[in-house]
KOLPAKOL-188255 format. One record per atom (N, C-alpha, C): residue in one letter; y, z, x. Coordinates in steps of 0.001 Angstrom, whole numbers, padded with zeros to 6 digits, always signed. Each point is the difference from the previous one (the first is absolute). Layout:
// KOLPAKOL-188255
AYZX...
//
This chain:
// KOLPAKOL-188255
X-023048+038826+034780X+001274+000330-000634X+001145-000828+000566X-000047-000216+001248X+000873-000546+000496X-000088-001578-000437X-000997-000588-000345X+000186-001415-000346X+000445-000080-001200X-000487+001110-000762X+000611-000311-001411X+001589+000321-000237X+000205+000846+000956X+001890+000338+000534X+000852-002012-000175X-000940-000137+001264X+000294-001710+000087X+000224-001055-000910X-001009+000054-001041X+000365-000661-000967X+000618+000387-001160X+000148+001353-000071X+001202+000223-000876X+000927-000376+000496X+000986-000012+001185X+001070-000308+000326X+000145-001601+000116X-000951-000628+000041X+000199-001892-000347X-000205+000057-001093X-000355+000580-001319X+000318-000627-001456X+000780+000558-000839X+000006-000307-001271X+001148-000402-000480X-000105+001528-000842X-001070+001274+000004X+000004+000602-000612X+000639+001229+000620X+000562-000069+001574X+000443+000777+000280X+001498+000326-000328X+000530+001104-000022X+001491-000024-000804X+000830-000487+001610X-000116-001274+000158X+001106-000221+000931X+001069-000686-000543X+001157-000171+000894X+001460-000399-000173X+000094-001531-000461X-000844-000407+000960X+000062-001415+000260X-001160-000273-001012X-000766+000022-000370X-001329-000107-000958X+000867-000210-001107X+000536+000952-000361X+000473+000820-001193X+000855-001648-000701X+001115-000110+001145X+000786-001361+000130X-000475-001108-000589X-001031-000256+000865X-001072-001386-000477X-000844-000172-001104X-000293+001328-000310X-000695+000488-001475X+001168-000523-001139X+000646+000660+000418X+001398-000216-001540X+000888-001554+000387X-000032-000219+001261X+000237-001639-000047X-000864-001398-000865X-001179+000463+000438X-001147-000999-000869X-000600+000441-000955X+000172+001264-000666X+000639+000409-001821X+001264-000871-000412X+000835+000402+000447X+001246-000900-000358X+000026-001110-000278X-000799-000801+001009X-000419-001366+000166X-000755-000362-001503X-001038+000654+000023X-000804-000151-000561X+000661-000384-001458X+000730+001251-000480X+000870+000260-001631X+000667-001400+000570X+000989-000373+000904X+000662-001108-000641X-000684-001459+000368X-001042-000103+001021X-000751-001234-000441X-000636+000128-001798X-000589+000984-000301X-000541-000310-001258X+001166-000118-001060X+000955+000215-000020X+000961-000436-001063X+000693-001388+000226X-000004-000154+001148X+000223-001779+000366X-001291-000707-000738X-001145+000814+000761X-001301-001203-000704X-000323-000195-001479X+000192+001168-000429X+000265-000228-001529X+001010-000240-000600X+001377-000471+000873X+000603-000673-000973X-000550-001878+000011X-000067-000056+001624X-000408-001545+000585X-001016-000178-000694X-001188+001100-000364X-001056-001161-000809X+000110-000322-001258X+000864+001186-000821X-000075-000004-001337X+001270-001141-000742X+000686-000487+001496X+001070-001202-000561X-001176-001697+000475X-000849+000120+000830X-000330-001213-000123X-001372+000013-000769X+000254+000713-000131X-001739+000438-001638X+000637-000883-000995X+001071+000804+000008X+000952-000496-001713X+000082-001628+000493X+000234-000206+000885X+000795-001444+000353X-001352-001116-000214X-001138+000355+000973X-000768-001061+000069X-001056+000401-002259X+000354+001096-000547X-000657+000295-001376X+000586-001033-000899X+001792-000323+000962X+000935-000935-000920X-000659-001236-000134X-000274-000278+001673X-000362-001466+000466X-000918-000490-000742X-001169+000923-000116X-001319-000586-000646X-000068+000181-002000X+000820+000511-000209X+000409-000399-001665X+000371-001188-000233X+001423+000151+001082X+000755-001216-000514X-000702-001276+000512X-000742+000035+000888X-000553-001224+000412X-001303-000381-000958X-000563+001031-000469X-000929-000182-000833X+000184-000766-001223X+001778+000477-000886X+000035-000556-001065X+000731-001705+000433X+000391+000001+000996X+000388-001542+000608X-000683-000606-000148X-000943+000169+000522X-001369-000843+000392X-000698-000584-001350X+000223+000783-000822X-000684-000459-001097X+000739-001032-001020X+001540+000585+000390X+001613-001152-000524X-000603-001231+000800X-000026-000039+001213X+000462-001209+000763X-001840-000484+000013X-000930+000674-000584X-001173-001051-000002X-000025-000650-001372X+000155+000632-001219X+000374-000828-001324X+001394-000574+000098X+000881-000161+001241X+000789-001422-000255X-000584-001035+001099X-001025+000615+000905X-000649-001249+000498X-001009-000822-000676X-000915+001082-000971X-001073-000468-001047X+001148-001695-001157X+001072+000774+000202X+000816-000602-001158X+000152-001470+000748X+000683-000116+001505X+000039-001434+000505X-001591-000382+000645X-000900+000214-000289X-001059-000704+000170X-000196-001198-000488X+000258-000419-001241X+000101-000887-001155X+000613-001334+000994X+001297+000371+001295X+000567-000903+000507X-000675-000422+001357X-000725+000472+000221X-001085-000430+001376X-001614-001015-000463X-000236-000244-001627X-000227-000558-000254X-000194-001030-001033X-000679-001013+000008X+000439-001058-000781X+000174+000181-001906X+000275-000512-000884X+000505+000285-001227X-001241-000617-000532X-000858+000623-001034X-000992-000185-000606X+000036-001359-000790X+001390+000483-001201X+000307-001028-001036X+000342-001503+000660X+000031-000492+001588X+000169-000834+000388X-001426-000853+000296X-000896+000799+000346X-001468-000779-000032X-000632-000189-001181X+000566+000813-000962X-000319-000019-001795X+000348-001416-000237X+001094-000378+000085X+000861-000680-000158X-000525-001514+000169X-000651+000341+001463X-000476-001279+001248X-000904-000194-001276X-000897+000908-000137X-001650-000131-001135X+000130-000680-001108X+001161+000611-000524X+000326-000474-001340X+000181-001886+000002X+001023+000011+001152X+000236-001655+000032X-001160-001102-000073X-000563+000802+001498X-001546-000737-000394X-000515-000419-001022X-000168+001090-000457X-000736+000216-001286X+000690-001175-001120X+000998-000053-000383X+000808-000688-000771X-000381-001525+000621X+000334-000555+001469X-000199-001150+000274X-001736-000707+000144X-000885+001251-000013X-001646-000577-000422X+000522-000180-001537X+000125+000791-000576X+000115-000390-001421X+000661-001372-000427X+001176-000132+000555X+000394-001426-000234X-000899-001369+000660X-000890+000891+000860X-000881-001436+000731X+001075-000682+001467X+000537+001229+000127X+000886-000736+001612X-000830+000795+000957X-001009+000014+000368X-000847+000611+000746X+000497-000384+001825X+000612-001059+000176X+000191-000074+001461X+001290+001037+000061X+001008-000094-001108X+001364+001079+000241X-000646+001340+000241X-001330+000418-000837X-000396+000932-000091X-000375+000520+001292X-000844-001422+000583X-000751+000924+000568X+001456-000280+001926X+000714-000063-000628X+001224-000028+001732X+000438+001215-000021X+000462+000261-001457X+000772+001504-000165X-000747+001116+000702X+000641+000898+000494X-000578+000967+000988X+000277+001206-001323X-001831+001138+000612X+000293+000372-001076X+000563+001438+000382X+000368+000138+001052X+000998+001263+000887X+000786-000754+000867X+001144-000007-000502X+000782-000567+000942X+000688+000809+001058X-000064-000614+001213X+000293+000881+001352X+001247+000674-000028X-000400+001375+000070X+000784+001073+000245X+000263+001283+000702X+001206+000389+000699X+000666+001119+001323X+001060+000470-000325X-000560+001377-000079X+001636+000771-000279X+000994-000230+000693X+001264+000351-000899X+001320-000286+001176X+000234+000874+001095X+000925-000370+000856X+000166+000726+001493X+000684+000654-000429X+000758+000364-000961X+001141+001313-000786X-000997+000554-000675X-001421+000287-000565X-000392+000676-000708X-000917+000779+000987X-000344-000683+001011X-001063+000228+001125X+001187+001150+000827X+000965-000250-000222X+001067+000646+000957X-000077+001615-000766X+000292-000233-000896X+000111+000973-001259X-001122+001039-000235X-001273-000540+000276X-001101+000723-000302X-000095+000694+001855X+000517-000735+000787X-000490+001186+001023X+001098+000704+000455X+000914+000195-000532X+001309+000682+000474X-000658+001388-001142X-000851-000264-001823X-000161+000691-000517X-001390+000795+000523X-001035-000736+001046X-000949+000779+000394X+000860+000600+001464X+000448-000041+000198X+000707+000575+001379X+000455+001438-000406X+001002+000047-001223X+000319+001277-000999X-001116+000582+000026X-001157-000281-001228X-001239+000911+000130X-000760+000514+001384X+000224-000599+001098X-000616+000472+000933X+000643+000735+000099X+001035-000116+000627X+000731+001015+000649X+000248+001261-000887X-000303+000096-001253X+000123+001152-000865X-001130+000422+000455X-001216-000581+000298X-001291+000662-000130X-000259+000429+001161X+000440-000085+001531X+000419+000079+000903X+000881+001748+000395X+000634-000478-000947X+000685+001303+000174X-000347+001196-000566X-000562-000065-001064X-001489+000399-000618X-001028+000774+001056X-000387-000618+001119X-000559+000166+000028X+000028+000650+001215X+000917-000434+000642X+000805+001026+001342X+000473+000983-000652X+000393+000278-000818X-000109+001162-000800X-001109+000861-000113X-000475-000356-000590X-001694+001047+000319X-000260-000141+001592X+000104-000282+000576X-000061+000309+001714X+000695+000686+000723X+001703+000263-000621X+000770+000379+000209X-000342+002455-000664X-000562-000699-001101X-000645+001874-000687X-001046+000292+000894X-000767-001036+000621X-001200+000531+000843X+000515+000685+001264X+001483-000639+000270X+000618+000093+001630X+000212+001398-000065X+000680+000245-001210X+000699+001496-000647X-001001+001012-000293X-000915-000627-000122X-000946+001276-000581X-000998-000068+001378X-000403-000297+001050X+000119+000304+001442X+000878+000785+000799X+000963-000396-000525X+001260+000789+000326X-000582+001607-000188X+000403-000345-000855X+000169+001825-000990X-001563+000834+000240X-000922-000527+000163X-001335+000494+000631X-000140+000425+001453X+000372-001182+001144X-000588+000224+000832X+001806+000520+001249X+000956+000469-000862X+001437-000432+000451X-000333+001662+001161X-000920+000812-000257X+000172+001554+000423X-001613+000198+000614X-001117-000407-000642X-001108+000520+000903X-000360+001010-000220X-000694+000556+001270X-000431+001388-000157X+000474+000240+001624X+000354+001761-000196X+000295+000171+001765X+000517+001446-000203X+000832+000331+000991X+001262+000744+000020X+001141-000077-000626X+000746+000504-000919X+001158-000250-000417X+000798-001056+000949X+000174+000457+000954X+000927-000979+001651X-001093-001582+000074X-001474-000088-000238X-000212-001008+000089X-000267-000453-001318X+000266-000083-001170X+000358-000400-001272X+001178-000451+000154X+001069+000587+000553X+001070-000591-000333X+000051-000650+001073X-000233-000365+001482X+000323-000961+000775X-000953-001500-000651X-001416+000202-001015X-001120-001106-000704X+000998-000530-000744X+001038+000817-000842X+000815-000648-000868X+001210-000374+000238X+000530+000097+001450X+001335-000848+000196X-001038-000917+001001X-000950+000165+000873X-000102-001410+000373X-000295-001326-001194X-000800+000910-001310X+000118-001100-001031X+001646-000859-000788X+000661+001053-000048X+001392-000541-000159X+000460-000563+000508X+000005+000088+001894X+000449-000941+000724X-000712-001355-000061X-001356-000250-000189X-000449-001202-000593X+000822-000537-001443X+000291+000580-000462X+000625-000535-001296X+001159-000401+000619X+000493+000575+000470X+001419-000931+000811X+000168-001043+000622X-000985+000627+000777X-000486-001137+001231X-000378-001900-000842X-001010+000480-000671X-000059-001122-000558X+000605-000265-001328X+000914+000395-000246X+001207-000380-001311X-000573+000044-001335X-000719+000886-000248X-001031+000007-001129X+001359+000408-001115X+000859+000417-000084X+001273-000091-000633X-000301-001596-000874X+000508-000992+001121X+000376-001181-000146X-000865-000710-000341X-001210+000432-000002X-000777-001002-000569X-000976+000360-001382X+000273+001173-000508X-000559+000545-001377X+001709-000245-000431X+000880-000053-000046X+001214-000563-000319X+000180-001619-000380X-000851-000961+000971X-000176-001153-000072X-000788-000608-001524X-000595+000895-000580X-001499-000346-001488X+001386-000029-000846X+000757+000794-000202X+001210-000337-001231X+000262-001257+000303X+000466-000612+001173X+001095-001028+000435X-001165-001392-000374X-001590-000125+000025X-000581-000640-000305X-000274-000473-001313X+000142+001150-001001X+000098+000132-001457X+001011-000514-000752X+001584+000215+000869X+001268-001087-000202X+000495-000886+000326X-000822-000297+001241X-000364-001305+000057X-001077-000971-000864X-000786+000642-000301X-001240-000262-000982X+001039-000827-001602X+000946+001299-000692X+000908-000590-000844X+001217-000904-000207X+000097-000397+001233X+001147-000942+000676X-000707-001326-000212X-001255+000005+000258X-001068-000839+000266X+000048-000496-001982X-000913+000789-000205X+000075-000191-001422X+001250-000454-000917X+001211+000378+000439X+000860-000734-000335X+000637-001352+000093X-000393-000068+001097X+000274-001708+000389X-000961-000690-000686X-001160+000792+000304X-001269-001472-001219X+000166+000415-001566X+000966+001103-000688X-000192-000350-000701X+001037-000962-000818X+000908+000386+000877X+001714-001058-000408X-000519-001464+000254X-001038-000569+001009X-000138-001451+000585X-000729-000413-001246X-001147+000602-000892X-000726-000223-000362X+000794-000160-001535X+001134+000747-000243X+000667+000171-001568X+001019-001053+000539X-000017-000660+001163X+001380-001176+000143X-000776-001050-000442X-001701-000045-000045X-000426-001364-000217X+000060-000509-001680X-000369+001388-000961X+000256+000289-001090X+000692+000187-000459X+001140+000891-000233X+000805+000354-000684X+001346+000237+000952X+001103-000379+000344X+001184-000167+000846X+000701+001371-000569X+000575+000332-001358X+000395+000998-000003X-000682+001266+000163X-001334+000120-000430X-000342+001288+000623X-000553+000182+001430X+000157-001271+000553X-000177+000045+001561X+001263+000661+000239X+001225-000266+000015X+001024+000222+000212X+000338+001780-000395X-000497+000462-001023X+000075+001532-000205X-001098+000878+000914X-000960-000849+000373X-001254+000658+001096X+001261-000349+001075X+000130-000955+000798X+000883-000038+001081X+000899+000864+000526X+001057+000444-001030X+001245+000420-000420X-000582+001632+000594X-000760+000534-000758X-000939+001220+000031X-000454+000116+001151X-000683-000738+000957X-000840-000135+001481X+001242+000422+000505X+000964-001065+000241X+001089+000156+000752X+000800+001291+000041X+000401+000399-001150X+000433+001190-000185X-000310+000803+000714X-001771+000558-000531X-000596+001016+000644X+000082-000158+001728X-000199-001333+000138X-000095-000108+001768X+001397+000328+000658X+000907-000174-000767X+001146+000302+000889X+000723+001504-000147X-000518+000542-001424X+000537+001204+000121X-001151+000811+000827X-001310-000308+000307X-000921+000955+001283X+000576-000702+001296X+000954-000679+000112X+000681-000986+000905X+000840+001755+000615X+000874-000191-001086X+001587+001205+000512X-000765+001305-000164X-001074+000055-000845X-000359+001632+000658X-000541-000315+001123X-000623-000497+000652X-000523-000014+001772X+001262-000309+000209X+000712-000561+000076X+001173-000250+001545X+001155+001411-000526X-000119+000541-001151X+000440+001495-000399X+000122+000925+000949X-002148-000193-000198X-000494+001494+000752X-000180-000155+001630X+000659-001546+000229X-000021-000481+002029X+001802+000719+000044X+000383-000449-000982X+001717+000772+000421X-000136+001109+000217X-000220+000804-000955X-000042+001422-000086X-001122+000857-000141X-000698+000124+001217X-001462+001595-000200X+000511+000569-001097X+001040+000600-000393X+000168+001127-001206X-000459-000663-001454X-000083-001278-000074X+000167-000802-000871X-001232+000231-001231X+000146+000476-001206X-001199+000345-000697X-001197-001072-000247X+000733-001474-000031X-000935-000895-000520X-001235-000928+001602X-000596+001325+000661X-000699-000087+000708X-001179-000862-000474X-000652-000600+000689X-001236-001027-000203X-000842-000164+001153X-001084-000472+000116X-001092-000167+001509X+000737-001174+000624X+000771-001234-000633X-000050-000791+000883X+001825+000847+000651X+000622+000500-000127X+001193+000285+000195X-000427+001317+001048X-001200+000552+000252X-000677+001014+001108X-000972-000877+001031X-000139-001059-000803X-001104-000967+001183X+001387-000811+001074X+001008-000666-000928X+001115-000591+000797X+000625+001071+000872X+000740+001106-000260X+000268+000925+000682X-000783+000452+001340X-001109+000061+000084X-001129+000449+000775X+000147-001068+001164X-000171-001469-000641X+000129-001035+000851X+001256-000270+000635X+001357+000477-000727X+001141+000121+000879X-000014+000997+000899X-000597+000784-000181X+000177+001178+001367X-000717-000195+000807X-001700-001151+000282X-000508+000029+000724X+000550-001110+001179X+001076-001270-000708X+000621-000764+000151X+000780+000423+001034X+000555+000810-000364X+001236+000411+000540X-000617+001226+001180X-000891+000399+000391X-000173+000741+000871X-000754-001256+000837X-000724-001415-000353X-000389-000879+000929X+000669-000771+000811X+001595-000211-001094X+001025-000525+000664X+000473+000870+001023X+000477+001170-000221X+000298+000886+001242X-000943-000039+001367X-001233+000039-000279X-001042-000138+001058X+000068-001047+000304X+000408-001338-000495X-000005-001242+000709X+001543-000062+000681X+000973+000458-000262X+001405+000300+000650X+000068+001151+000843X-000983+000355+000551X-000157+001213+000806X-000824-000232+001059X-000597-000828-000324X-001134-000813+001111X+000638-001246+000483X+000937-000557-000673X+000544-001034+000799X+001278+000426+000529
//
């Protein structure tokens, strides 16, 4: 009797003061970690669900306008037609030595502006597909998360399994870097814009000039919403790279202090 006295008074089922405390502390805990975690997963669910649409229907834009400049990486058919045909015409007349000098493919290398053009436009598709695809790595991270974030245990050791997992999320900036797959995707269309304005300057000057006009635009008005949302936190037109710059000014600025504190 007496041992079992003993261990009632070390667990958690006895009505003590202090028990009682720690019981309704890591309840508490508990209710407001899970309304943090379901808001944190169910905003980068939506975010990386965005990533992999929109990158999906990119990918398929920016591979039928690469299918489209293929034509310029190699040589022009109707020009060896051409070579044949001559031939052909100068046996017929009986000039067989002209015939036979004429080359019947004449040597040919794409230009260094089209060569420029086509990998600035495979650079776009990667990096769409890229981001793509850290994306699906990024739902695997989350859905680890949300499985293994609690365990099995004690209420008190559930919730210490799931803030040491949170503090890993901090620790290693998992914020900042499932934040980073958008910033790859607009970079991805920045990309695509430059090859496709270089490629409509070789062809057509005025509608190069309305692609241009358009690039620029867009780049400078995502220009003033980031240096917006660096003026002002309150600022609605928030973005990843305007939380990735921010992040990096504060780490800045606490290294500078540590280097003016040490010297």
């Amino acid at each position: 009797m007496k041992e079992v006295l003993e261990v009632l008074k070390d667990s958690t089922i006895a009505s003590k003061t202090g028990k009682d405390k720690r019981s309704r502390f890591w309840a508490a805990h508990k209710r407001v970690a899970s309304e943090h975690d379901d808001e944190f997963l169910e905003r980068y669910y939506n975010d990386m669900d965005i990533v992999l649409v929109f990158s999906g229907l990119f990918s398929a834009v920016s591979s039928a306008f690469i299918v489209a400049m293929e034509s310029n990486l190699s040589p022009d058919p109707s020009v060896t037609t051409n070579a044949l045909l001559t031939q052909l015409v100068l046996i017929g007349l009986g000039n067989f030595t002209a015939a036979g000098s004429t080359p019947v493919a004449p040597a040919w290398s794409p230009s260094i502006a089209h060569l420029r053009i086509q990998s600035v436009a495979y650079a776009s598709l990667s990096f769409s597909l890229l981001a793509a695809f850290w994306a699906v790595l990024g739902k695997q991270w989350l859905g680890y998360y949300k499985s293994h974030r609690y365990g099995r245990g004690s209420e008190e050791e559930r919730g210490k399994r799931r803030q040491e997992k949170f503090d890993g999320i901090v620790t290693w900036h998992f914020d900042a870097v499932l934040q980073s797959f958008p910033i790859l995707l607009q970079f991805s269309l920045f990309l695509f814009g430059i090859a496709l304005s270089a490629n409509m300057w070789y062809e057509q000057h005025t509608i190069a000039w309305v692609i241009i006009a358009t690039t620029v635009f867009g780049f400078l008005f995502y220009s003033l919403m980031v240096m917006a949302a660096l003026v002002s936190p309150a600022c609605p037109f928030q973005t990843p790279v305007s939380t990735i710059l921010r992040m990096f000014h504060f780490h800045s600025e606490i290294i500078y202090k540590f280097y003016l504190f040490s010297v």
